[in-house]
C-alpha positions in Angstrom: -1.4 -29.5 -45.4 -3.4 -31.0 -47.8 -6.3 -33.5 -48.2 -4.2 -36.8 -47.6 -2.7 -38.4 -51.0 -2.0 -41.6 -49.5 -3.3 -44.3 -51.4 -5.0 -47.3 -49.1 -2.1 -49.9 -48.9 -4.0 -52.3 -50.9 -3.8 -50.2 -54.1 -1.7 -48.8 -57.0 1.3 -47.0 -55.7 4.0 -46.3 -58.1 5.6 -43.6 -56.6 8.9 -44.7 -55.5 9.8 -41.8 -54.1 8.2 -39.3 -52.1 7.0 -36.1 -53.9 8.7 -32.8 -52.0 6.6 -30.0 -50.8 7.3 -27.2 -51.6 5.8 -23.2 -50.6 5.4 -21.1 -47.0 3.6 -24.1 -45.0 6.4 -26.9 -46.7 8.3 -26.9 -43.3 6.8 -29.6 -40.7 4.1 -30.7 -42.9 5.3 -34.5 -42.7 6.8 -37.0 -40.2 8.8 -40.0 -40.1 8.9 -43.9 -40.1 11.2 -45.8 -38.0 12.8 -48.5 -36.7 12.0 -49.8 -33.1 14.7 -52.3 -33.0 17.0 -50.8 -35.5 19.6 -53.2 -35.0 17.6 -56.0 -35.9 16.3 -54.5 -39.5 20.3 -53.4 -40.2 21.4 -57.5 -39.9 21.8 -58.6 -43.7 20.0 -61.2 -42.8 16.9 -59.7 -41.6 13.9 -61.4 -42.9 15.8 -63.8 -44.9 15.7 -67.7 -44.0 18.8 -69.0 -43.0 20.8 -70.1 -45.5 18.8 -68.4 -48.4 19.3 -65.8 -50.4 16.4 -63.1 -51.0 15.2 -64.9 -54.3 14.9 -68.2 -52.4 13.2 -66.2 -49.3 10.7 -64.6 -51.4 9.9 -68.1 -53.1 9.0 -69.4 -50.0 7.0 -66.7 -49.3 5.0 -67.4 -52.3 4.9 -71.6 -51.8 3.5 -70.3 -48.2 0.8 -68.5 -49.4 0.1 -71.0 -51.7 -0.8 -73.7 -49.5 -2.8 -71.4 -47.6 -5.3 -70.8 -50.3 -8.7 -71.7 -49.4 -11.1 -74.3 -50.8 -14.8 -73.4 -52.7 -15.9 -74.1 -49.6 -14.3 -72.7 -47.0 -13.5 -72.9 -43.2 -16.7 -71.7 -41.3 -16.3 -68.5 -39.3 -15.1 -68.6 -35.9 -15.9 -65.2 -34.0 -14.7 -63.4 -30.9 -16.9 -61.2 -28.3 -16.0 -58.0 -29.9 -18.3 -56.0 -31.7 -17.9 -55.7 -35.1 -17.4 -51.9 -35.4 -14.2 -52.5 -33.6 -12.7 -53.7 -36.5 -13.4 -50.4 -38.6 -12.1 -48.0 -35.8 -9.1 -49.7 -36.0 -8.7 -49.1 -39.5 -9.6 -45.4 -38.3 -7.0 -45.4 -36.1 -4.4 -46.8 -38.5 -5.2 -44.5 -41.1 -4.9 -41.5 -38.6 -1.4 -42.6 -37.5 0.1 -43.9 -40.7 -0.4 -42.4 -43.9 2.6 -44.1 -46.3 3.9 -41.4 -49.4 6.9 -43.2 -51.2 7.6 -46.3 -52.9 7.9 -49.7 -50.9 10.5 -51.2 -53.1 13.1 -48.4 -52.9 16.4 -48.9 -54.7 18.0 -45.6 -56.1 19.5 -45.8 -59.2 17.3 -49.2 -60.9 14.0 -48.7 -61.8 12.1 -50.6 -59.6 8.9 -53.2 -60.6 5.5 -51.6 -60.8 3.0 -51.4 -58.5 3.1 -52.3 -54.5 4.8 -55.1 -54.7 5.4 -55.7 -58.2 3.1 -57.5 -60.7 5.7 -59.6 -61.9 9.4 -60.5 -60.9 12.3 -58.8 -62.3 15.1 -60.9 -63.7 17.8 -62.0 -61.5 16.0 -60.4 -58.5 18.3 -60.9 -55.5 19.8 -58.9 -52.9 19.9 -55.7 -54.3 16.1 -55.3 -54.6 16.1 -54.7 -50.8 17.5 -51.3 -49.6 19.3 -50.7 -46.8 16.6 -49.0 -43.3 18.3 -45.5 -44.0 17.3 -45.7 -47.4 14.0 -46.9 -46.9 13.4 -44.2 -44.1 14.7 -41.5 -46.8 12.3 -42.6 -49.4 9.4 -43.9 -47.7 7.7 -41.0 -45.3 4.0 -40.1 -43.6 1.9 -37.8 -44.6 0.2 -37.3 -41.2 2.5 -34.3 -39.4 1.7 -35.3 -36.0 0.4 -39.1 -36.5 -3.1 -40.1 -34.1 -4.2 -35.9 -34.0 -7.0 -37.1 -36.2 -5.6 -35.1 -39.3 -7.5 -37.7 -41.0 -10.8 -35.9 -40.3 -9.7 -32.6 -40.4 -6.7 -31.9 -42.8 -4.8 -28.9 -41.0 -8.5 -27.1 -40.6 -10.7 -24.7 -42.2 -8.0 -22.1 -42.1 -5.8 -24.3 -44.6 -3.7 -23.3 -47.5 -5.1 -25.8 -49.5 -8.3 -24.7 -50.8 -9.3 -28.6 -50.9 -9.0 -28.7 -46.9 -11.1 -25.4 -46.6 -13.4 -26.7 -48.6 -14.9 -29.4 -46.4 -15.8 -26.8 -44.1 -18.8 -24.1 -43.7 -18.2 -20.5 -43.0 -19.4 -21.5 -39.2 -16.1 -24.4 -39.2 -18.9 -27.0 -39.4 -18.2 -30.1 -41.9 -20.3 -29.4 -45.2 -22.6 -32.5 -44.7 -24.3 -34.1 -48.0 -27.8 -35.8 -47.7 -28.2 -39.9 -49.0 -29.6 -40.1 -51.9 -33.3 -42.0 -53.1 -32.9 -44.9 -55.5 -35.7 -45.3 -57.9 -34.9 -49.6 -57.8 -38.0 -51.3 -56.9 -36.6 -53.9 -56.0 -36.3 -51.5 -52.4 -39.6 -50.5 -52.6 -40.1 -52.0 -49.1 -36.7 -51.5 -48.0 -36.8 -49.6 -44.7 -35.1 -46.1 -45.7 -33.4 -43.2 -43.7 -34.7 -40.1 -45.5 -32.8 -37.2 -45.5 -29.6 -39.1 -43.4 -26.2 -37.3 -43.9 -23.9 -38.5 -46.0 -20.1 -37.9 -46.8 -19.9 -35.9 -49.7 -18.7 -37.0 -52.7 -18.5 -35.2 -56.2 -17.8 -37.9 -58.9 -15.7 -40.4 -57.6 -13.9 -38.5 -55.1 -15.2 -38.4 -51.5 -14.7 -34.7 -50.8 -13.1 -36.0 -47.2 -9.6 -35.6 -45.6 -8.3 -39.1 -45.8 -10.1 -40.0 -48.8 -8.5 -44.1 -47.8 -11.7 -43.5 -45.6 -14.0 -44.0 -47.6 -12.6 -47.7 -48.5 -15.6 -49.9 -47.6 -18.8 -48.5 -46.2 -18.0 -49.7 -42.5 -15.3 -46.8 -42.4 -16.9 -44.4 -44.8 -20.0 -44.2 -42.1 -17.9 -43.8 -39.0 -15.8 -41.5 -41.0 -19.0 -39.7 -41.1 -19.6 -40.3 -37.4 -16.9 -38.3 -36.6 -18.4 -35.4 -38.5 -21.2 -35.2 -36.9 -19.4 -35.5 -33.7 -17.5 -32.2 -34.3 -20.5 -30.3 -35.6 -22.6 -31.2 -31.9 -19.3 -30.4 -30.3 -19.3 -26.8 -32.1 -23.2 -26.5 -31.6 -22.6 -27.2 -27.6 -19.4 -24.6 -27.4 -20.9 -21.8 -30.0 -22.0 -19.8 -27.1 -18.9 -19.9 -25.3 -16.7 -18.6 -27.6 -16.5 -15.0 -29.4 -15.3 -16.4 -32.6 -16.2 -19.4 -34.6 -12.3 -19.9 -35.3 -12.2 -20.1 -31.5 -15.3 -22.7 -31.2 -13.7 -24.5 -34.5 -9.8 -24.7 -31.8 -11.9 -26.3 -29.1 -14.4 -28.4 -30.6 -11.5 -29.7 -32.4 -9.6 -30.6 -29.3 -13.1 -31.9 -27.6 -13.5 -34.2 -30.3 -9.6 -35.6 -29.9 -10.0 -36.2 -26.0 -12.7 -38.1 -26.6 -10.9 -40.1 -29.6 -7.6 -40.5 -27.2 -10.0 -41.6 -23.9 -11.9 -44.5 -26.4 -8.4 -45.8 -27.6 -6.9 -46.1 -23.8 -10.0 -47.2 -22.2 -12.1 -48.7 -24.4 -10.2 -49.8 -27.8 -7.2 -51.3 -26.5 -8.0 -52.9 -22.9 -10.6 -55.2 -25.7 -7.9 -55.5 -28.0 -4.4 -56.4 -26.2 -3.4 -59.3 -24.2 -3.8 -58.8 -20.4 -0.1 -59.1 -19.8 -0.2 -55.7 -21.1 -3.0 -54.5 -19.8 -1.6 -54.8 -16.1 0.4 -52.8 -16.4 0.0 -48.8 -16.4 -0.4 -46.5 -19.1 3.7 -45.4 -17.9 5.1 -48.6 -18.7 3.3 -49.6 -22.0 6.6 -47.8 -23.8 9.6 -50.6 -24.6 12.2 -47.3 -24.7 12.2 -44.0 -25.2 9.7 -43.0 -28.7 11.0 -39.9 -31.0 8.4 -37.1 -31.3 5.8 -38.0 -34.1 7.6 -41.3 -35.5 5.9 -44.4 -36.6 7.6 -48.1 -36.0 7.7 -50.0 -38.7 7.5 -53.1 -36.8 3.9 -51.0 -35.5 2.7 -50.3 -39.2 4.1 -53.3 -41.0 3.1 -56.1 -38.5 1.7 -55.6 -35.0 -1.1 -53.2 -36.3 -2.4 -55.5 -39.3 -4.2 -57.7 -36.9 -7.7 -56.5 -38.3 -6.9 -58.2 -41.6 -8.0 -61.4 -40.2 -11.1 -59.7 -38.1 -12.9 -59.3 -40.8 -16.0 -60.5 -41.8 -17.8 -62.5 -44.2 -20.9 -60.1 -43.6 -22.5 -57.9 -41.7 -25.5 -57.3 -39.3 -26.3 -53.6 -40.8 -29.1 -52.5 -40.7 -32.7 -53.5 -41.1 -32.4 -54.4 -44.9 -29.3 -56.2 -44.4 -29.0 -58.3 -41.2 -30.8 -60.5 -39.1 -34.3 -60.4 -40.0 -33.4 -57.8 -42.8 -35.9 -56.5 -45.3 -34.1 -57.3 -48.3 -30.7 -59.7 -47.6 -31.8 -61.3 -44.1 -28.2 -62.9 -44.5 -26.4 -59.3 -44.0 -24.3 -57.1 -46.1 -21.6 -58.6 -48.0 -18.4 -58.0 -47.6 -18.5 -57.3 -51.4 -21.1 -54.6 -50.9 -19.4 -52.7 -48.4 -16.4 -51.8 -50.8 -18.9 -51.7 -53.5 -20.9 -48.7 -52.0 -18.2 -46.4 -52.2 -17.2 -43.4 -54.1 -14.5 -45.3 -56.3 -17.1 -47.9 -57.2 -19.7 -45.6 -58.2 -22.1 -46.3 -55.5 -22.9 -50.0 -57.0 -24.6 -47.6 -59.7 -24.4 -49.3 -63.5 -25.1 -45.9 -65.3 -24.2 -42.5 -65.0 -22.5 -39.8 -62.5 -22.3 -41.8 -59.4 -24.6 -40.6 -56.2 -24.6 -40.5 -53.3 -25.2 -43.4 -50.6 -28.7 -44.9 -50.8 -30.9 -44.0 -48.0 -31.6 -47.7 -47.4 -27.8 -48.3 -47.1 -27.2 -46.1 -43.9 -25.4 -48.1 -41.0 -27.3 -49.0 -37.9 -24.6 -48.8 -35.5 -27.0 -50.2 -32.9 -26.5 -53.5 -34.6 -22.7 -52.9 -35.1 -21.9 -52.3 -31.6 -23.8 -54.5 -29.6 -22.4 -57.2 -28.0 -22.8 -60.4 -29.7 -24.8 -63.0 -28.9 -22.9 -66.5 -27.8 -25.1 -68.6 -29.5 -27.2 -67.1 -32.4 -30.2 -68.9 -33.7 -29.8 -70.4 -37.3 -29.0 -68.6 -40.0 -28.4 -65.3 -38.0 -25.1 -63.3 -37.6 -23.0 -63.1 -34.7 -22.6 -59.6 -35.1 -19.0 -59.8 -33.2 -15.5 -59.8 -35.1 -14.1 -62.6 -36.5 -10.7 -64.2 -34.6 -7.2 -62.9 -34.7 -5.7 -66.1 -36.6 -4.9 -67.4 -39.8 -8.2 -67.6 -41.4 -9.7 -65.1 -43.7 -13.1 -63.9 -44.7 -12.6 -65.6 -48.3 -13.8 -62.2 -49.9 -10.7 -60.3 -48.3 -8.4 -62.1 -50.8 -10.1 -60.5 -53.7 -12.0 -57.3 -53.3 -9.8 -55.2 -50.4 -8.2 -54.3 -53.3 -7.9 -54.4 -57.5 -6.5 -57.8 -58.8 -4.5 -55.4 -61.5 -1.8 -54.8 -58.6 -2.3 -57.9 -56.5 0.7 -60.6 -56.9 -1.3 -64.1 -56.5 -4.7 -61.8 -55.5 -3.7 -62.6 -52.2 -3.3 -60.0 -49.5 -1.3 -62.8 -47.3 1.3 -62.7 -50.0 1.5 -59.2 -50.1 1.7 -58.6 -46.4 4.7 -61.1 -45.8 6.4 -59.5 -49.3 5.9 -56.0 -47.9 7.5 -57.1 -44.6 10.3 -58.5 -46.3 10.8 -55.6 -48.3 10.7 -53.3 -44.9 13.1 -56.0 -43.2 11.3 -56.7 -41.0 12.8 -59.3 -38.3 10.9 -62.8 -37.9 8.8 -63.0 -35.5 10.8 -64.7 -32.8 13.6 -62.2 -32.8 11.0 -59.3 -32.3 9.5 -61.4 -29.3 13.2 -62.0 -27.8 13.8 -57.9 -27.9 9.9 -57.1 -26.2 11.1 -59.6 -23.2 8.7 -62.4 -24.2 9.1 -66.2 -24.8 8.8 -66.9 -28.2 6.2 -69.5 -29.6 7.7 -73.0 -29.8 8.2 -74.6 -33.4 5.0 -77.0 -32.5 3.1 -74.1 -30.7 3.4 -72.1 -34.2 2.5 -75.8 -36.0 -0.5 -75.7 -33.9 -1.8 -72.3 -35.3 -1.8 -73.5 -38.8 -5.4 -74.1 -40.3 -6.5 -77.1 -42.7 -8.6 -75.8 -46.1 -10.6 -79.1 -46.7 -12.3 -79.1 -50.4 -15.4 -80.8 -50.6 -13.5 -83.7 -52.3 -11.5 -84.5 -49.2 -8.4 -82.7 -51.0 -7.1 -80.2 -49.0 -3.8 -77.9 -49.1 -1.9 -77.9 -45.7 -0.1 -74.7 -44.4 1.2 -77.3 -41.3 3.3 -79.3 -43.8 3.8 -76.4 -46.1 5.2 -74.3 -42.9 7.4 -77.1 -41.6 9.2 -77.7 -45.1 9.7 -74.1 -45.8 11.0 -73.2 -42.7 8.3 -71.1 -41.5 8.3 -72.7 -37.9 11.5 -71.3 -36.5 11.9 -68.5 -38.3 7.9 -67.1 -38.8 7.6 -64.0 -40.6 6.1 -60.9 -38.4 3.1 -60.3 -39.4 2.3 -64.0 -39.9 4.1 -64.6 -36.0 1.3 -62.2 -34.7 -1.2 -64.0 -35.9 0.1 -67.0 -34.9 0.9 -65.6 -31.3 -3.0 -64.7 -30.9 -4.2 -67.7 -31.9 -2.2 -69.6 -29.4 -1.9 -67.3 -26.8 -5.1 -65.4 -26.7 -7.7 -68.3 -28.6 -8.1 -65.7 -31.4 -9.9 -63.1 -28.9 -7.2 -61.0 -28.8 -3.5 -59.6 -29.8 -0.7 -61.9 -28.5 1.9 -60.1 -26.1 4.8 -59.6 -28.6 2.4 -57.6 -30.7 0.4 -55.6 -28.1 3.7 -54.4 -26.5 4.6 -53.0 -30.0 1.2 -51.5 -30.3 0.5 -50.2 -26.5 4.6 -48.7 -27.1 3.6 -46.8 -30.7 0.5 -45.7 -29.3 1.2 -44.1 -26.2 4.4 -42.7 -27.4 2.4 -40.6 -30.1 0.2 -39.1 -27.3 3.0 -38.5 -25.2 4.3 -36.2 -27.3 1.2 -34.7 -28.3 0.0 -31.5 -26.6 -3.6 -32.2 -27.2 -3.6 -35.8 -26.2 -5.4 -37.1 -23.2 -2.4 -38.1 -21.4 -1.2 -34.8 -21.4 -4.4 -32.8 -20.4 -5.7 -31.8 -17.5 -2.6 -34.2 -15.7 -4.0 -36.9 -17.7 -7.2 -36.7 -15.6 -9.6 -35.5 -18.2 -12.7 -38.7 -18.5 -15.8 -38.2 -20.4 -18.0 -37.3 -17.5 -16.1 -34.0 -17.6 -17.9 -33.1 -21.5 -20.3 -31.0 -22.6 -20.9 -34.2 -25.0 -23.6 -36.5 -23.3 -26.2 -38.8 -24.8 -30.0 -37.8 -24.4 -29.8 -39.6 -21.3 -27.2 -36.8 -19.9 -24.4 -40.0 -19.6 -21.0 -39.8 -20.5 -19.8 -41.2 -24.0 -17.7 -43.8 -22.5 -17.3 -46.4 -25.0 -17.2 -46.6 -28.8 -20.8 -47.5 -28.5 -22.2 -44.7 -26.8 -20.0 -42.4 -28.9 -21.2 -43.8 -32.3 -25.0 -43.8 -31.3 -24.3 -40.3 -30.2 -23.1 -39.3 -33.1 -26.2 -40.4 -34.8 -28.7 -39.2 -32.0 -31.5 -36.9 -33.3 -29.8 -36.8 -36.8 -33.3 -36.5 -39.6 -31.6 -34.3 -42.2 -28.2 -32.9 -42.8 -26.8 -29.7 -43.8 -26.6 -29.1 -47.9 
């Protein structure tokens, strides 16, 4: 396996087909997409308003989004109880489970638009720009062999065929480890700074990483890095145990992956999904029997986009950049974060790009605390912001490059992409999970108003009940709309954590490593070698993150 080629869905993708593999290691070294209610994607109709055809449809789609465009002076904020770190480790998560190879506008024999969705429309676009699920399925494939086994961090290991994959490790199986870098900017000449921290490392504008999608914003790049540094304690704490380090390498690997699969049962989800889910046991979250190693695309297309509207306009970071910070007492932006990356050259005008500056390092004491109900004026919550039909204004412009954007708007693209998947409304996919589907006016309610200082404002109620968005609500957008109403924005609604809790648990199930399987699915953190200085168990996402960082001065070259 090599280092995964997925592009993050918000970017370029003009592959329209996926590439074949080829060699000794080409057999298993991908998996599948599929269809959880099969029968629902194979109607002609699926996705399409009634009475429309696809060009009408995707017309609406763009009228939609247009009324949802937000004024110069936005909505304020509204935030649940949720850390904000949450938001990023399920971005983590997503990235481990899906990673898309393939074009998403498939049609064999026309040449399809360019880019994601297509920078422009084709003439006389109609039906035939949507393919039929089998061909979809046969064109459009993951990279991740066995999805959630947290390839994304290690690739296939240090005993790869791919020299990229062996590369990220030491002869010992440790990650190589690069150090932050010291900016010679005086304007951070009293910026507090984390000398000698680890780093990611990078080499031009490539993080040298797995899942190089990772290194998207500087949120995920750092708990990409977490996970690192989680593996090499795990090796230092089993060294002695084992005669080889290829041995130490095979357990610390699967030490690290309980501990990943015990977070996202006990920790990620019960915060995330509505309780109608949660009451029920982990043997009953699965809608019908899952295939070995397959993806929903009702999972990857809908239910699991949820974190789109969590987050935020900034960030409580770190001392320089949060409440009370040194240098932006107003937090980091959410501009910064995808600035300080390896494909934007580190924020860095001139030159090779470096690494991360040393006054850039994440506090994840900040990130993971819980949030004050009230903060004081002008301070950040430092919780998530709510599951609903608001978005950080900044997510409709730099999440991605406005080169491949269609309207710069990633609520356009989400509903076209779920189009082009056929991807049932909302209501249909609530019908088949056993749950009541939101009322026309309960779907009314969950549209917001995007007043301009003038008093002008655009109206996605009215927009919604003239384009017949209220009985027939596109998935992704239902979801949203479901949390709002259902769960006051603190959580997923019930259509969409049933899809979730199904996807999720049936990828473990079928995984030998998972924590379901091990140990009669009684293995719990306590049981570890991995405890904080304190000698307690790593029991949330917290403890596991400020672990990762305990006692970390200066990393390995």
């Amino acid at each position: 396996m090599s280092t995964i080629k997925s592009t993050h869905d918000l970017l370029d993708q003009t592959d329209h087909q996926a590439p074949g593999i080829s060699g000794p290691d080409a057999a298993g070294q991908r998996s599948n997409y599929c269809y959880l209610f099969k029968e629902l994607a194979d109607d002609p109709d699926a996705g399409r308003f009634t009475g429309t055809d696809d060009e009408t449809t995707i017309q609406r789609l763009k009228d939609f989004e247009i009324s949802m465009r937000q004024p110069a002076t936005p909505l304020p904020a509204l935030f649940t109880q949720l850390p904000a770190a949450y938001t990023y480790f399920g971005q983590f998560m997503n990235h481990d489970i899906s990673a898309p190879i393939g074009g998403l506008l498939v049609n064999v024999g026309m040449t399809p638009p360019t880019g994601i969705i297509g920078t422009a429309d084709p003439a006389g676009l109609g039906k035939e720009w949507r393919a039929d699920t089998a061909t979809i399925l046969k064109h459009f494939v993951n990279e991740h062999a066995e999805p959630l086994t947290l390839a994304s961090l290690y690739g296939d290991g240090p005993q790869s065929s791919d020299t990229e994959v062996r590369q990220l490790y030491h002869e010992d199986k440790r990650f190589r480890l690069a150090i932050t870098s010291v900016t010679d900017d005086q304007t951070f000449v009293d910026a507090e700074h984390a000398t000698g921290a680890p780093d990611i490392p990078r080499h031009e504008r490539t993080p040298l990483i797995a899942d190089r999608r990772n290194d998207g914003n500087l949120i995920l790049s750092q708990l990409h890095l977490a996970f690192m540094l989680v593996h090499n304690k795990a090796m230092a704490a089993l060294e002695g145990q084992h005669p080889t380090a290829a041995d130490c390498f095979h357990k610390a690997r699967k030490l690290v992956t309980l501990h990943y699969h015990w977070l996202i049962l006990n920790d990620f989800l019960p915060k995330i999904l509505s309780r109608s889910v949660l009451c029920k046991p982990f043997s009953e979250w699965e809608l019908q029997q899952s295939e070995p190693n397959t993806v929903p695309m009702e999972f990857t297309t809908a239910a699991f986009r949820f974190g789109h509207s969590m987050v935020g306009r900034a960030y409580d970071f770190n001392a320089n950049f949060g409440n009370g910070g040194r240098i932006r007492p107003t937090g980091a932006s959410l501009q910064q974060l995808f600035n300080f990356t390896s494909r934007n050259n580190m924020e860095q005008p001139l030159g090779p790009p470096l690494q991360l500056p040393n006054h850039w390092v994440i506090d994840w004491d900040r990130m993971t605390c819980t949030p004050k109900p009230d903060p004081g004026p002008g301070d950040l919550h430092g919780g998530a912001e709510r599951i609903d039909l608001d978005f950080a204004p900044e997510m409709l412009n730099v999440a991605g490059e406005s080169r491949v954007m269609e309207h710069n708007s990633i609520m356009f693209r989400n509903l076209l992409r779920g189009f082009h998947r056929r991807m049932p409304f909302g209501q249909r996919l609530a019908e088949k999970c056993s749950v009541d589907p939101l009322p026309p006016e309960k779907v009314l309610e969950a549209m917001p108003q995007y007043r301009s200082p003038s008093g002008d404002y655009n109206d996605p109620a009215k927009a919604a009940a003239s384009l017949g968005f209220l009985e027939e609500t596109p998935a992704w957008l239902y979801f949203l709309c479901e949390a709002k109403v259902l769960e006051d924005g603190e959580r997923v609604g019930p259509t969409a954590s049933r899809i979730i809790a199904h996807t999720i648990v049936g990828l473990m199930r079928h995984n030998s490593a998972s924590v379901l399987l091990h140990e009669g699915g009684a293995w719990h953190p306590q049981d570890s070698v991995l405890k904080d200085k304190y000698g307690k168990a790593l029991t949330s996402l917290r403890a596991f993150l400020l672990y990762a960082t305990e006692g970390i001065s200066q990393a390995q070259s």
